[in-house]
DOKOLNU-365566 format. One record per residue (C-alpha): residue in three letters; x, y, z; residue number from 0. Coordinates in steps of 0.25 Angstrom, whole numbers. Layout:
BEGIN
+-------+-------+-------+-------+------+
! kolmi !    xx !    yy !    zz ! zagu !
+-------+-------+-------+-------+------+
!   ALA !     X !     Y !     Z !  NUM !
...
+-------+-------+-------+-------+------+
END
This chain:
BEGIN
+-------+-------+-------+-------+------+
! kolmi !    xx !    yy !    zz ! zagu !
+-------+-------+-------+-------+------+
!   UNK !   490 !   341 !   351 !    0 !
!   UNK !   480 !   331 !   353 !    1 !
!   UNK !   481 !   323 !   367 !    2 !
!   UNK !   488 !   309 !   367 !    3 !
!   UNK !   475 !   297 !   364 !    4 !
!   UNK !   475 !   290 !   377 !    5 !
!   UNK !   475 !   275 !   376 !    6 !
!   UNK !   467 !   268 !   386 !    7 !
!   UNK !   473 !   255 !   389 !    8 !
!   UNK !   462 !   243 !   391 !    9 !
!   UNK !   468 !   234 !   404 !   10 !
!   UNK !   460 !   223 !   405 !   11 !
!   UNK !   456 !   213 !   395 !   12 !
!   UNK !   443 !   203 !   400 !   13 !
!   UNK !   443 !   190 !   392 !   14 !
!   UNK !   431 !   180 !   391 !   15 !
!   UNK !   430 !   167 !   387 !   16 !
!   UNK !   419 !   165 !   377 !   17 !
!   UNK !   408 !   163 !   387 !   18 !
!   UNK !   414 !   172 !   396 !   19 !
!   UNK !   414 !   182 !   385 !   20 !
!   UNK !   399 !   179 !   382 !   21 !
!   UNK !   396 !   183 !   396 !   22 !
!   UNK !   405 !   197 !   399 !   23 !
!   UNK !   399 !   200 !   385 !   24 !
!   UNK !   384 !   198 !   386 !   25 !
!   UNK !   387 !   202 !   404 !   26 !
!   UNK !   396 !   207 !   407 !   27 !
!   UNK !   405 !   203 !   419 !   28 !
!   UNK !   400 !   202 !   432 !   29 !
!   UNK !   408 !   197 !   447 !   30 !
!   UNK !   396 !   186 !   446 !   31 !
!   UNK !   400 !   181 !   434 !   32 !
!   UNK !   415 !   175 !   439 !   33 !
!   UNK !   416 !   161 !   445 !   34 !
!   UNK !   432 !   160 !   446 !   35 !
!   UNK !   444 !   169 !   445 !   36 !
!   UNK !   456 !   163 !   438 !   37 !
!   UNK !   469 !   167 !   442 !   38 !
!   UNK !   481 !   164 !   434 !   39 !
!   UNK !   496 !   161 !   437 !   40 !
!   UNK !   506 !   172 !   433 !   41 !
!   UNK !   514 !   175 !   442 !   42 !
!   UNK !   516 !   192 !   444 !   43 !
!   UNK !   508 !   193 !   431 !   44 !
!   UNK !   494 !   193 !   442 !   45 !
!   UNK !   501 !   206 !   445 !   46 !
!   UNK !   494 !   213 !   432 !   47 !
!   UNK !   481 !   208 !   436 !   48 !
!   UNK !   481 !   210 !   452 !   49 !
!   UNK !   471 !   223 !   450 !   50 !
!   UNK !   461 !   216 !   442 !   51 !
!   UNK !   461 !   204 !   452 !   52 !
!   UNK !   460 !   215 !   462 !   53 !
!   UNK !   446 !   221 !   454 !   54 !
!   UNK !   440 !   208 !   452 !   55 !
!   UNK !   441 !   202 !   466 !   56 !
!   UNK !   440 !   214 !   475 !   57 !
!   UNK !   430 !   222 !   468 !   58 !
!   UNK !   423 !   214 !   456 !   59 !
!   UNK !   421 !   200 !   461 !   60 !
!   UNK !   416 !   204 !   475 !   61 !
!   UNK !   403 !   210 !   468 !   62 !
!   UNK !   399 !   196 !   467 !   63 !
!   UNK !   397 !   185 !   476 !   64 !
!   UNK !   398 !   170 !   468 !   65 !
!   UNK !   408 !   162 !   472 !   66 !
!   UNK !   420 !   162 !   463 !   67 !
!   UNK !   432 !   153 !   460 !   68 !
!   UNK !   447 !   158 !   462 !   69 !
!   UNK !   457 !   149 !   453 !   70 !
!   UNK !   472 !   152 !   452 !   71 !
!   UNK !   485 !   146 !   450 !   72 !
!   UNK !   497 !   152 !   455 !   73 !
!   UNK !   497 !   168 !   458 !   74 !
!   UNK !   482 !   167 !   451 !   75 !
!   UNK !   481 !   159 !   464 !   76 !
!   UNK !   488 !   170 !   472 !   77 !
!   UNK !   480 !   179 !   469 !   78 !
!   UNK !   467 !   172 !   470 !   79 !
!   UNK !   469 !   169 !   485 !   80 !
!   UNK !   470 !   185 !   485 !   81 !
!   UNK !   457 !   185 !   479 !   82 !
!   UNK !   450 !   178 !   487 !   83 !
!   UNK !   452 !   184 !   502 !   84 !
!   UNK !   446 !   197 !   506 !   85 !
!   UNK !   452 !   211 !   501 !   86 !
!   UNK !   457 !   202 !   489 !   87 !
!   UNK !   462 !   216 !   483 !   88 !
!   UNK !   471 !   218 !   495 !   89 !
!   UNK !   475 !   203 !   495 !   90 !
!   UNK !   479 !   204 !   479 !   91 !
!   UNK !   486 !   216 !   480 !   92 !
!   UNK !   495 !   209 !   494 !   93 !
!   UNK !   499 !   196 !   484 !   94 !
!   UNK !   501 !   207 !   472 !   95 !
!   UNK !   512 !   215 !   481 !   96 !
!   UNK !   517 !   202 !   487 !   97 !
!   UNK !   520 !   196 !   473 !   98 !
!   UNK !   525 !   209 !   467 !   99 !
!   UNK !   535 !   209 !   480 !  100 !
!   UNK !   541 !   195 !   477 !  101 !
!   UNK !   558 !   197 !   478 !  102 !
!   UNK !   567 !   189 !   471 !  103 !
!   UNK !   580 !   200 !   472 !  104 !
!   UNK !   592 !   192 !   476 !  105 !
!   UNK !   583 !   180 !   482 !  106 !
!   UNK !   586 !   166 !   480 !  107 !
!   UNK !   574 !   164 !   470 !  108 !
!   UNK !   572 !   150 !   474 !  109 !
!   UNK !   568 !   155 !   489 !  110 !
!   UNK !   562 !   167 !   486 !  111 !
!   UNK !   554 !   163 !   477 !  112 !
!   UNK !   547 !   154 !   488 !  113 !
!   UNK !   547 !   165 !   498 !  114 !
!   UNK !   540 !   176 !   489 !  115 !
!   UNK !   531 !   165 !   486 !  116 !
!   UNK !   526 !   164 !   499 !  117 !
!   UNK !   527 !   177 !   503 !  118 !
!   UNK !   517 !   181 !   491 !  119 !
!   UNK !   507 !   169 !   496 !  120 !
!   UNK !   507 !   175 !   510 !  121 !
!   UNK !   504 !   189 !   506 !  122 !
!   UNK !   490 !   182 !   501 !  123 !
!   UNK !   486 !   172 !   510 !  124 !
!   UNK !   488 !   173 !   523 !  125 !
!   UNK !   479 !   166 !   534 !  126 !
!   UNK !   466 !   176 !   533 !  127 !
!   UNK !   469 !   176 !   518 !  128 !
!   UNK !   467 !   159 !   518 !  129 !
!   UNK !   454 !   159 !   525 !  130 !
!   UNK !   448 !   172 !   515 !  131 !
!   UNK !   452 !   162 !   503 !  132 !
!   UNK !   448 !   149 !   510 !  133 !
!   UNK !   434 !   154 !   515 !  134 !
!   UNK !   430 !   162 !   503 !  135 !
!   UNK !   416 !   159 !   503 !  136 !
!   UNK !   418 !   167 !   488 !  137 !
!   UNK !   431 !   164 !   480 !  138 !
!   UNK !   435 !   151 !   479 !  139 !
!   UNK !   451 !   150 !   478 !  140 !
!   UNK !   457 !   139 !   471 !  141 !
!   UNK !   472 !   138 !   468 !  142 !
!   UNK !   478 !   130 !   458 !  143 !
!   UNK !   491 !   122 !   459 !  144 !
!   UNK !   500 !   112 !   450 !  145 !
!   UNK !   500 !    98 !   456 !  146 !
!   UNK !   516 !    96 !   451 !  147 !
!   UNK !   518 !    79 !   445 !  148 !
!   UNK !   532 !    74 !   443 !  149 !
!   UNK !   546 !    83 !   442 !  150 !
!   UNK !   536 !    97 !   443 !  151 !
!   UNK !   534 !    92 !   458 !  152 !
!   UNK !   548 !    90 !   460 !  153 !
!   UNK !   554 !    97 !   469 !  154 !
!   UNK !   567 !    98 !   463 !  155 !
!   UNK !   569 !   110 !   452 !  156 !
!   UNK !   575 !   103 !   441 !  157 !
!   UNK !   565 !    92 !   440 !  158 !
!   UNK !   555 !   104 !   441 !  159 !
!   UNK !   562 !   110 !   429 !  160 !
!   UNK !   561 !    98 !   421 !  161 !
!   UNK !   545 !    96 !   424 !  162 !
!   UNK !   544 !   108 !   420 !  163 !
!   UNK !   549 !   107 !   408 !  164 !
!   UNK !   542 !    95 !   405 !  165 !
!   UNK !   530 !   102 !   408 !  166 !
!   UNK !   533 !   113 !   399 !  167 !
!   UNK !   535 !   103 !   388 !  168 !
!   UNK !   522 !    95 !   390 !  169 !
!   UNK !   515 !   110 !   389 !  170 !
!   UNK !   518 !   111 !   374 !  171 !
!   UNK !   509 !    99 !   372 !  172 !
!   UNK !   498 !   103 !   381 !  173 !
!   UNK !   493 !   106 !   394 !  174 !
!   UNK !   489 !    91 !   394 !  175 !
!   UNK !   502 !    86 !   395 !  176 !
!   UNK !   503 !    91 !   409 !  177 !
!   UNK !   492 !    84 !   414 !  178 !
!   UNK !   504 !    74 !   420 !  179 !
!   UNK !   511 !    83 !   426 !  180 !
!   UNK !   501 !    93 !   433 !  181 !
!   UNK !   491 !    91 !   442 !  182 !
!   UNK !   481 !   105 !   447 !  183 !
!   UNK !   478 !   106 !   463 !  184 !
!   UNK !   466 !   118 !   463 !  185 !
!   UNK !   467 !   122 !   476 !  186 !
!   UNK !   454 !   127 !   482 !  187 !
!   UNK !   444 !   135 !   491 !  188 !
!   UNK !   430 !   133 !   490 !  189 !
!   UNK !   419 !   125 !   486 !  190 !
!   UNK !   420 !   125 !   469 !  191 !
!   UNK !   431 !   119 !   466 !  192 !
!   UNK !   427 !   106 !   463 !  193 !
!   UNK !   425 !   111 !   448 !  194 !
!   UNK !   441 !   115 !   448 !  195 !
!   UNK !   444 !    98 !   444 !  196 !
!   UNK !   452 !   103 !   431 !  197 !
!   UNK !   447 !   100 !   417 !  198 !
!   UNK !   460 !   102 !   409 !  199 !
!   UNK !   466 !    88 !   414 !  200 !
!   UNK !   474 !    90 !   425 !  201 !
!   UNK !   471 !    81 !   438 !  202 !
!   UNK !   466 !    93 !   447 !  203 !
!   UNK !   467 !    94 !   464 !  204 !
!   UNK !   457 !   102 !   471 !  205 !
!   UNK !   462 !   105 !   484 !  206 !
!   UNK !   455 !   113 !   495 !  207 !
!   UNK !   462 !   126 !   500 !  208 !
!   UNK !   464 !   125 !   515 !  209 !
!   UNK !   472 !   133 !   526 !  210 !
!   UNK !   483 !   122 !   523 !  211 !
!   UNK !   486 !   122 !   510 !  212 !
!   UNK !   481 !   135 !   503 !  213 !
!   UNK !   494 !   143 !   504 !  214 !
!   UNK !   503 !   128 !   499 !  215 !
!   UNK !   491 !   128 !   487 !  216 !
!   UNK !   493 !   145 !   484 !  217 !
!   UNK !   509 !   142 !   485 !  218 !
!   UNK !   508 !   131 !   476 !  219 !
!   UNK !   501 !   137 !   465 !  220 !
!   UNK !   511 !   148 !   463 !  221 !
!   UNK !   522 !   139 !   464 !  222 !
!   UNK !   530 !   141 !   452 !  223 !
!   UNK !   538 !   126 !   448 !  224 !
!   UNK !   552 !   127 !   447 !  225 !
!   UNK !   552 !   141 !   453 !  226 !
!   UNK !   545 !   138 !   466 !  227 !
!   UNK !   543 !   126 !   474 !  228 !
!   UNK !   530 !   118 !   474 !  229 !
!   UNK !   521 !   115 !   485 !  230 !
!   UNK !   521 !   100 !   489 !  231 !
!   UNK !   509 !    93 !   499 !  232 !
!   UNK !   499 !   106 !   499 !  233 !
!   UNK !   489 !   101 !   510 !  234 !
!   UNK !   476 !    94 !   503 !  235 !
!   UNK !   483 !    93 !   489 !  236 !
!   UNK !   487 !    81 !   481 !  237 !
!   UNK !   500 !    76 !   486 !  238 !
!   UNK !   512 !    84 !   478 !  239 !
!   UNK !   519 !    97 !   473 !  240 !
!   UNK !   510 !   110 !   469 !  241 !
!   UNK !   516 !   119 !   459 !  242 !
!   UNK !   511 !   131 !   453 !  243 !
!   UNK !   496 !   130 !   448 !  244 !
!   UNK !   500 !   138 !   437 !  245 !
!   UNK !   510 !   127 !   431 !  246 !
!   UNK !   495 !   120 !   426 !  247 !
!   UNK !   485 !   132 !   426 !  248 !
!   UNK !   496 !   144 !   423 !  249 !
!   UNK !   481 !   152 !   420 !  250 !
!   UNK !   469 !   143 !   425 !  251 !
!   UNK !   460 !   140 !   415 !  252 !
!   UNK !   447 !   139 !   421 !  253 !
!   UNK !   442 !   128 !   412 !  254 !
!   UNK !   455 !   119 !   415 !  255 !
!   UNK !   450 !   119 !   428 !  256 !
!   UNK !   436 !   120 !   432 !  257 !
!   UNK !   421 !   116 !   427 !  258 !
!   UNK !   416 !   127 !   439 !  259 !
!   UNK !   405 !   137 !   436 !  260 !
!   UNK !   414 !   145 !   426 !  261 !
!   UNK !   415 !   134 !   417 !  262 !
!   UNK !   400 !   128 !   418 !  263 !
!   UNK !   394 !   143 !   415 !  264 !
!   UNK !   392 !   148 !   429 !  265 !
!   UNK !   403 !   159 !   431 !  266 !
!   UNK !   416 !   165 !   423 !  267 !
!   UNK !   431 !   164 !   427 !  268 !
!   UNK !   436 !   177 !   429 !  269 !
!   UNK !   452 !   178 !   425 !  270 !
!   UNK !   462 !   190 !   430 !  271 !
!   UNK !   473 !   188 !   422 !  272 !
!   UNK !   487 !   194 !   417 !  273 !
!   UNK !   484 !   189 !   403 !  274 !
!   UNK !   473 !   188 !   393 !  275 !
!   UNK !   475 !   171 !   391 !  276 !
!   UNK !   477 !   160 !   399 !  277 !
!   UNK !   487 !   148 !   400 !  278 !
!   UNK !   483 !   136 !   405 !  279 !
!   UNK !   497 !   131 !   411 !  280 !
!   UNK !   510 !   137 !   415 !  281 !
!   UNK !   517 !   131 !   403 !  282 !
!   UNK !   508 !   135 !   393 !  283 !
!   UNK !   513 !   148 !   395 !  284 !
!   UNK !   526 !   145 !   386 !  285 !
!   UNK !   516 !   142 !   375 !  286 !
!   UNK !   510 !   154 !   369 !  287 !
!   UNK !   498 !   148 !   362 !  288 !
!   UNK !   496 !   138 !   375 !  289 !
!   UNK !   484 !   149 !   381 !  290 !
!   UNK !   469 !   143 !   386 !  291 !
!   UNK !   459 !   145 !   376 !  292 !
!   UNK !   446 !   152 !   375 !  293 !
!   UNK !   439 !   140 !   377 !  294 !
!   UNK !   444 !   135 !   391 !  295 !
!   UNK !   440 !   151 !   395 !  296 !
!   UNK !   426 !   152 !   392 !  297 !
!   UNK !   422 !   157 !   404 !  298 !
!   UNK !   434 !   162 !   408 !  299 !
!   UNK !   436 !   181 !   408 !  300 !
!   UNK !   451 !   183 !   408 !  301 !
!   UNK !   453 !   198 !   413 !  302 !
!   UNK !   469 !   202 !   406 !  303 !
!   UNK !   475 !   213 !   406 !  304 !
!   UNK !   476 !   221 !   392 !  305 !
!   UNK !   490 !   219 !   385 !  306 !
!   UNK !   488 !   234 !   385 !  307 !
!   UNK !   488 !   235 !   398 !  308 !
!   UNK !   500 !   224 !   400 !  309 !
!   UNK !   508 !   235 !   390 !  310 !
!   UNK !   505 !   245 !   399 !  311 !
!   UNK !   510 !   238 !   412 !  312 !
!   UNK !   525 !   240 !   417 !  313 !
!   UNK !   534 !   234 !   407 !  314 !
!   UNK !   522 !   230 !   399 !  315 !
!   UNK !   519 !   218 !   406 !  316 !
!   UNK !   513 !   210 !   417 !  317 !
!   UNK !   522 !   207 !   428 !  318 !
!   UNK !   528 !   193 !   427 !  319 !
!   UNK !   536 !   184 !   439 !  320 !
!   UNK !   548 !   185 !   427 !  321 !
!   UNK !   550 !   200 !   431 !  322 !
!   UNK !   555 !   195 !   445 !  323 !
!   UNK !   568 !   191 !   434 !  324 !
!   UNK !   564 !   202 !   425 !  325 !
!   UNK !   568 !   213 !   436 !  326 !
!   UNK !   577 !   206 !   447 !  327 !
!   UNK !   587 !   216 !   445 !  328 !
!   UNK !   576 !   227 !   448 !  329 !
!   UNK !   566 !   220 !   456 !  330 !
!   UNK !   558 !   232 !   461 !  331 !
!   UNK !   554 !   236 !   446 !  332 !
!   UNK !   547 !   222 !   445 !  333 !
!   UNK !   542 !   227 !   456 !  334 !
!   UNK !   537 !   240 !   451 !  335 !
!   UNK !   532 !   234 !   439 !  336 !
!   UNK !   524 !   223 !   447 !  337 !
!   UNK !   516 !   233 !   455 !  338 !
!   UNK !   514 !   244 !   444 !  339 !
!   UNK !   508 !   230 !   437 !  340 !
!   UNK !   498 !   229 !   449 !  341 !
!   UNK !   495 !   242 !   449 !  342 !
!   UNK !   490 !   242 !   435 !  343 !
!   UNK !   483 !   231 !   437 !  344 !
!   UNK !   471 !   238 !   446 !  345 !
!   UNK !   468 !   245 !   430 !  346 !
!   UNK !   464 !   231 !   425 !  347 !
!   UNK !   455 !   228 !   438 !  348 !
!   UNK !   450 !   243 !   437 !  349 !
!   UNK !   447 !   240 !   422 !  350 !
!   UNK !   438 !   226 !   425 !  351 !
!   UNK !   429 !   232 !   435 !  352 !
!   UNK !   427 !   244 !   425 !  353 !
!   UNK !   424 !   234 !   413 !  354 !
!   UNK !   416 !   224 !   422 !  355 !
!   UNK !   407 !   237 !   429 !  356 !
!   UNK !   405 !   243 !   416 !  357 !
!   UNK !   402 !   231 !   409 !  358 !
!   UNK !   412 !   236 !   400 !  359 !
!   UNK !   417 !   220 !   401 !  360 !
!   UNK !   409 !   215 !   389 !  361 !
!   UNK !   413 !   224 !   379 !  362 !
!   UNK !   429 !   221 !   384 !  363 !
!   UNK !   428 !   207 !   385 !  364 !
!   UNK !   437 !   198 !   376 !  365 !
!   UNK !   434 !   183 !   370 !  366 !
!   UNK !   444 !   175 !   372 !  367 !
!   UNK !   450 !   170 !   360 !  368 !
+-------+-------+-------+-------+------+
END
């Protein structure tokens, strides 16, 4: 009986925009060709990815010596403040045990949620850890937040609800009708950031990152409305209440925000992300066809995991912050779950490195459509 065929399952997808895609294919990809790392907001979705963040800021990028942008909202920022201290592998993999450890089991979600919160921040910036990310002489770290206008700032839940709602309602015309109702704060280290002014309309902040307010900036951009509380009067920032940076950049586009080397022809964005498209807001999520298009992504090389490899991945899929509800009565198989996730994950970052060495990259990149 002839043995079983066996199927090789492909992990990683690598997505260019067109001049990207130009480049990988004529190229190749090289560390020297990256200007910025994106991080997106997600929640535990980073979890599928945190072996190929590991890869490309542990063992790739430090084969080069340019200096390199770090944008992220939310746990895109978490995980970005890893990236950018020493032993960033060791420092990833403390915030991806942190966040898989979370408990919510006969809490009062309300509290708990404030005290995880924290305790997740604290695993990844301690003292040392500020000075490695505010004296980086190589990544500068920037983290995005949501200036909140009228009821989103309120401090009381219902009117939250409501603004919420109302936002959600706007969403459905475009992401133009928010332009009154969010303002963006880009938080910053560095000396580039001046580029980071927004080109999608919204009145942007830049605020430099200091000893005093980076931990109330990180806070706030994972600070989930209605579900968490915001952050009010962050030293250095425009007067006000900071939700979530993933309520107006749920997946930074990098052209919404900057006209920096990656968009003027001088470097690529690299993005490390759960899926293989992006979406601009947080509310855009609840519209299918509401995804950013090829054309703000030019420049941009989304690195995704295969929906093959997704299948293959404990219930076939990544984790998600609904699993917290999804296994309350059986907390320790989320957990189980979450970690096998992360153990998986090393296969997409082992998988890059093979296909950037190789330069295998160029006859396995994808144009964005």
């Amino acid at each position: 009986m002839p043995a079983a065929k066996q199927v090789i399952v492909k992990p990683l997808r690598i997505l260019a925009g067109s001049e990207a895609y130009r480049h990988v294919r004529t190229n190749g990809l090289s560390p020297e060709d990256i200007s910025a790392v994106f991080g997106a907001s997600g929640a535990a979705k980073w979890l599928a990815i945190v072996g190929l963040d590991q890869s490309i800021f542990s063992d790739w990028l430090p084969r080069s010596s340019q200096s390199i942008d770090l944008y992220g909202t939310s746990v895109g920022a978490f995980k970005l403040a890893a990236a950018a201290q020493q032993n960033a592998g060791a420092v990833l993999t403390r915030l991806a045990d942190a966040y898989i450890a979370q408990d919510y089991v006969d809490k009062d979600i309300a509290t708990q949620v404030v005290i995880e919160t924290e305790r997740v921040i604290n695993s990844f910036l301690g003292d040392s850890a500020i000075d490695e990310i505010l004296n980086n002489s190589r990544f500068n770290y920037h983290c995005g937040t949501t200036l909140c206008r009228g009821w989103l700032g309120s401090s009381n839940p219902t009117k939250q609800k409501l603004a919420m709602v109302n936002s959600l309602c706007r969403s459905l015309l475009g992401r133009g009708f928010h332009h009154s109702l969010f303002d963006r704060c880009v938080f910053h280290s560095g000396e580039t950031t001046a580029a980071y002014s927004g080109n999608d309309g919204f009145r942007t902040h830049r605020i430099p990152l200091s000893r005093e307010n980076i931990f109330f900036a990180v806070q706030a951009s994972g600070s989930i409305p209605v579900l968490m509380p915001s952050v009010g009067d962050i030293p250095g920032a425009p007067p006000g209440t900071h939700c979530d940076g993933g309520v107006l950049d749920y997946h930074p586009v990098p052209s919404n925000l900057s006209q920096s080397d990656h968009q003027s022809g001088k470097g690529f964005v690299l993005y490390p992300h759960f899926y293989s498209y992006l979406k601009e807001g947080w509310f855009d999520k609840f519209w299918p066809w509401r995804k950013a298009v090829a054309s703000q992504l030019s420049r941009t090389i989304i690195l995704a995991p295969s929906d093959k490899f997704v299948a293959s991945l404990p219930g076939g899929q990544i984790p998600n912050r609904q699993d917290f509800r999804r296994f309350e009565k059986n907390d320790q198989e989320r957990i189980r779950r979450w970690k096998r996730a992360v153990e998986r994950s090393i296969e997409l970052g082992e998988a890059f490195l093979q296909l950037a060495e190789s330069g295998e990259v160029a006859a396995h990149v994808e144009l964005m459509d």
